[in-house]
SELUM-283900 format. One record per residue (C-alpha): x, z, y; residue in three letters. Coordinates in Angstrom, 3 decimals, decimal comma, padded with zeros to 6 digits. Layout:
<nodes>
X Z Y Ala
...
</nodes>
This chain:
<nodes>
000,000 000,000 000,000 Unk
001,121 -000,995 003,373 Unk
002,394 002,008 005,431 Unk
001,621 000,484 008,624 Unk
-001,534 001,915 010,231 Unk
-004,694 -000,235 011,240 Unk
-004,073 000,471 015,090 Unk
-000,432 -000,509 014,412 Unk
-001,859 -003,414 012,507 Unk
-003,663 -004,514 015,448 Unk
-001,405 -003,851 017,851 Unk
001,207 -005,819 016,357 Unk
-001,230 -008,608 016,667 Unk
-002,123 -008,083 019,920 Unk
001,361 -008,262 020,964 Unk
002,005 -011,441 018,975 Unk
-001,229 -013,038 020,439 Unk
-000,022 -012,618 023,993 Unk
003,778 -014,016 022,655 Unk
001,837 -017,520 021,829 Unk
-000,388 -017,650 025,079 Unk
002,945 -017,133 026,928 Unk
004,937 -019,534 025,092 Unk
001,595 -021,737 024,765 Unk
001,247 -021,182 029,132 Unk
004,840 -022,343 029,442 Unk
004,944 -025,633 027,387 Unk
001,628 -026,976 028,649 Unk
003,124 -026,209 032,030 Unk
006,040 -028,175 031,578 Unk
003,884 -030,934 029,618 Unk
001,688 -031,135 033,242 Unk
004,584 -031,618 035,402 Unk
005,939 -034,395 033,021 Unk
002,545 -036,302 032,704 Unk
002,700 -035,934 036,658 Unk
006,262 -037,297 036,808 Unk
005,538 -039,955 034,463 Unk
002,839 -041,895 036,787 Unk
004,999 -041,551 039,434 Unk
007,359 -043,273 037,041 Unk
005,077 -046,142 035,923 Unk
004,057 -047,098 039,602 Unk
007,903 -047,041 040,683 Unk
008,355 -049,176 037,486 Unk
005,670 -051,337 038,018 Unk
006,106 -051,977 041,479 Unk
009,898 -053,175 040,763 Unk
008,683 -055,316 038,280 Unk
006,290 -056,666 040,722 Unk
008,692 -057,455 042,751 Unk
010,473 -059,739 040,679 Unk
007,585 -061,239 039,523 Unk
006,222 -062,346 042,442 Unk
009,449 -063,130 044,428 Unk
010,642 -065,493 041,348 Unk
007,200 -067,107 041,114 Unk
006,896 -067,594 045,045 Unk
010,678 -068,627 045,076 Unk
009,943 -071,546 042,522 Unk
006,296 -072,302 043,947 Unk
008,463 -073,511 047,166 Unk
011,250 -075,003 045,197 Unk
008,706 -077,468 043,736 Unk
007,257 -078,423 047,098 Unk
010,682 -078,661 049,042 Unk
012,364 -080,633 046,199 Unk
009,904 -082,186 044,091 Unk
010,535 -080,761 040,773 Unk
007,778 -079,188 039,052 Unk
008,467 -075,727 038,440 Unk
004,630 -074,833 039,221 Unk
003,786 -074,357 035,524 Unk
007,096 -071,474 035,118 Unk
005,606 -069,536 038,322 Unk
002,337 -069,876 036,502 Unk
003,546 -068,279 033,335 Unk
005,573 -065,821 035,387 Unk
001,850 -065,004 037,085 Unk
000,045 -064,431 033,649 Unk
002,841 -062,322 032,580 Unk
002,799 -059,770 035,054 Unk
-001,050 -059,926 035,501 Unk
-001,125 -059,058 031,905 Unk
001,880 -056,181 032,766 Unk
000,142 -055,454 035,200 Unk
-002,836 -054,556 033,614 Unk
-001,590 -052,648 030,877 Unk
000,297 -050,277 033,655 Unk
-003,292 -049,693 034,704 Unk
-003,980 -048,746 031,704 Unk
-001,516 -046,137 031,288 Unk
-001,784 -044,869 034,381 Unk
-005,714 -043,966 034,176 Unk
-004,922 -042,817 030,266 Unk
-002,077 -040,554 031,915 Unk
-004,602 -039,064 034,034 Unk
-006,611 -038,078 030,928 Unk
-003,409 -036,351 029,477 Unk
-003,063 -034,371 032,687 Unk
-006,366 -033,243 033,651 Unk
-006,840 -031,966 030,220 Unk
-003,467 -030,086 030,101 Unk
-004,489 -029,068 033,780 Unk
-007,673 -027,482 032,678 Unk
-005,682 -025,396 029,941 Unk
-003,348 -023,757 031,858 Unk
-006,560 -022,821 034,625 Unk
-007,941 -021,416 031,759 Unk
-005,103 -019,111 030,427 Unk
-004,833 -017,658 033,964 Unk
-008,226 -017,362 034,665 Unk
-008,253 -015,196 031,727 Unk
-005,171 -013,172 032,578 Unk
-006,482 -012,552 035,920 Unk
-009,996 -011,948 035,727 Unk
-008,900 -007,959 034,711 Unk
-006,633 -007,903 037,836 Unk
-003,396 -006,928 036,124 Unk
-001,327 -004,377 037,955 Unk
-004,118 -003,975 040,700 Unk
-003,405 -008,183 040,832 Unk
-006,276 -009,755 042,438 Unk
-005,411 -013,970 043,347 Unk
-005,886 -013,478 047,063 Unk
-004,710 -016,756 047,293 Unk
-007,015 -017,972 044,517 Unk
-004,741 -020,005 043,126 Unk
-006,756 -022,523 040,327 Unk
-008,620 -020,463 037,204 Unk
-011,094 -023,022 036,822 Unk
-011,477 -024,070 034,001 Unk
-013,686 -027,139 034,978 Unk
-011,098 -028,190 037,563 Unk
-009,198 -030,608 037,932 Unk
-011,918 -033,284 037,454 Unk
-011,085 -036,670 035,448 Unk
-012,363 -038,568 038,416 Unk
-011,045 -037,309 041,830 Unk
-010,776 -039,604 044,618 Unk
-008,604 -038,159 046,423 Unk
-005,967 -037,296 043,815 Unk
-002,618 -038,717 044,382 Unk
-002,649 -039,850 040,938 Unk
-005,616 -042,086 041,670 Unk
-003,868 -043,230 044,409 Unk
-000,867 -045,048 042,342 Unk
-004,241 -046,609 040,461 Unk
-005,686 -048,388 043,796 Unk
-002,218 -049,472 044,204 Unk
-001,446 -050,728 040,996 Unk
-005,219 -052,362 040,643 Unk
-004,039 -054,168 044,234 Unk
-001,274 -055,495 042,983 Unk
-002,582 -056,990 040,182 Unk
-004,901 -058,736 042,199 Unk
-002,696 -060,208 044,427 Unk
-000,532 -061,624 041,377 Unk
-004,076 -063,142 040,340 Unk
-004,785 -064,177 043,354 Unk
-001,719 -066,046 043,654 Unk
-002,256 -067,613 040,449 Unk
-005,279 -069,402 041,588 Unk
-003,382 -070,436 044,555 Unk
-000,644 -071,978 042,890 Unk
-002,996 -073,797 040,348 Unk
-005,571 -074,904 041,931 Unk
-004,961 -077,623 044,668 Unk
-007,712 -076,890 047,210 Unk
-006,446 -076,007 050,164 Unk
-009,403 -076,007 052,431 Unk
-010,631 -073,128 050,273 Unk
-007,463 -071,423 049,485 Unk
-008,297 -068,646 052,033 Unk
-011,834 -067,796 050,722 Unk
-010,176 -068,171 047,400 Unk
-007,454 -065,896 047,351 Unk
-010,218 -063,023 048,891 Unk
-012,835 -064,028 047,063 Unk
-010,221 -063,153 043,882 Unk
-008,572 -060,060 045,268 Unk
-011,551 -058,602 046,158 Unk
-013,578 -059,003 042,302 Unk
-010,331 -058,498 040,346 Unk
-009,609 -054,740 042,322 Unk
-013,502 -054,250 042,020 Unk
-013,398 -054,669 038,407 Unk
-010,037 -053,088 037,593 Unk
-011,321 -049,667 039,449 Unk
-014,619 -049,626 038,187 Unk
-013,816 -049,400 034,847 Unk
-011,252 -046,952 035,494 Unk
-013,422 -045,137 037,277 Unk
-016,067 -045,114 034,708 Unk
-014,277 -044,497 031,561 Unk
-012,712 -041,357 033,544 Unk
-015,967 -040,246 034,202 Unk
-017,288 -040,594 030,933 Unk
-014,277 -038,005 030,010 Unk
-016,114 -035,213 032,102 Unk
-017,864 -032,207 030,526 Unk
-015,880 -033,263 026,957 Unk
-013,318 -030,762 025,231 Unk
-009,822 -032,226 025,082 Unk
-009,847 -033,505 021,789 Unk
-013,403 -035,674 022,543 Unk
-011,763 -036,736 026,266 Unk
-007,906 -037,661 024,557 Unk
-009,424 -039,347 021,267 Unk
-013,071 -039,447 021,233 Unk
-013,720 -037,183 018,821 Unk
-017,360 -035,540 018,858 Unk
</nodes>
């Protein structure tokens, strides 16, 4: 028989409870700040590759029409390429978002629950976050979102662009190009929008991979 008395017993468990929601409190921490870092990453990535993209495929655009060589069909495929890039750094970047908010909610929950009994006369005068329902997916003004805009933007300029360089109308070139940009960021950010959205008032594991 185990000498170890039943307070002991739960004591000891008590203890080793708090050990994981410390440890657990740290690594989702540090897992926040990198899924943070990491769409800062993908728009400085993205708009490099942009860039390139769209400097080579202008650059060979005017080659053709100052020297008669047709190198319209490379700045074409140069177009598709980083529309298609493009999009999947959309992707990514609203997915990311998923990763974070979820993490986000987590860690508001651990210290919401560490602070509710004011520890050590502790009471969050500065009520810093213990919401559990906070962050939202969908927050306009998030930073995050911001890169999102940005990115969508981008990719409808390189669209935009493709139409421009394939299609020889130049009396509607203008209305063209807007009429492009325009649909191509409305699209992009509404179904961003939505499928973040449909994330809200889900657990993490229905929000991350849709399980019920």
């Amino acid at each position: 028989m185990s000498n170890i008395t039943p307070n002991r017993q739960d004591t000891a468990c008590e203890q080793a409870a708090a050990q994981f929601l410390e440890r657990d409190f740290d690594q989702c921490f540090e897992q926040m700040r990198h899924y943070d870092g990491q769409i800062w990453d993908l728009f400085k990535f993205t708009l490099a590759s942009y860039t390139t993209i769209l400097g080579a495929a202008v650059g060979l655009y005017q080659y053709s029409l100052e020297n008669g060589i047709d190198f319209v069909p490379v700045a074409l495929v140069l177009l598709v390429v980083g529309f298609l890039f493009g999009l999947c750094m959309y992707a990514l970047v609203i997915r990311n978002r998923v990763y974070f908010v979820c993490v986000a909610k987590y860690i508001n929950e651990h210290r919401g629950f560490f602070l509710k009994t004011k520890p050590l006369g502790f009471s969050n005068a500065s009520k810093m976050f213990t919401n559990l329902k906070r962050p939202q997916f969908f927050n306009w003004r998030s930073s995050q979102l911001f890169f999102s805009y940005l990115i969508a933007s981008l990719n409808a300029i390189l669209l935009s662009m493709l139409f421009y360089f394939w299609l020889d109308v130049s009396a509607n070139r203008t209305w063209l190009l807007g009429g492009t940009f325009t649909i191509t960021v409305a699209l992009q950010l509404s179904i961003g929008i939505l499928y973040l959205l449909s994330r809200d008032q889900k657990g993490a594991d229905s929000a991350v991979f849709g399980i019920r």
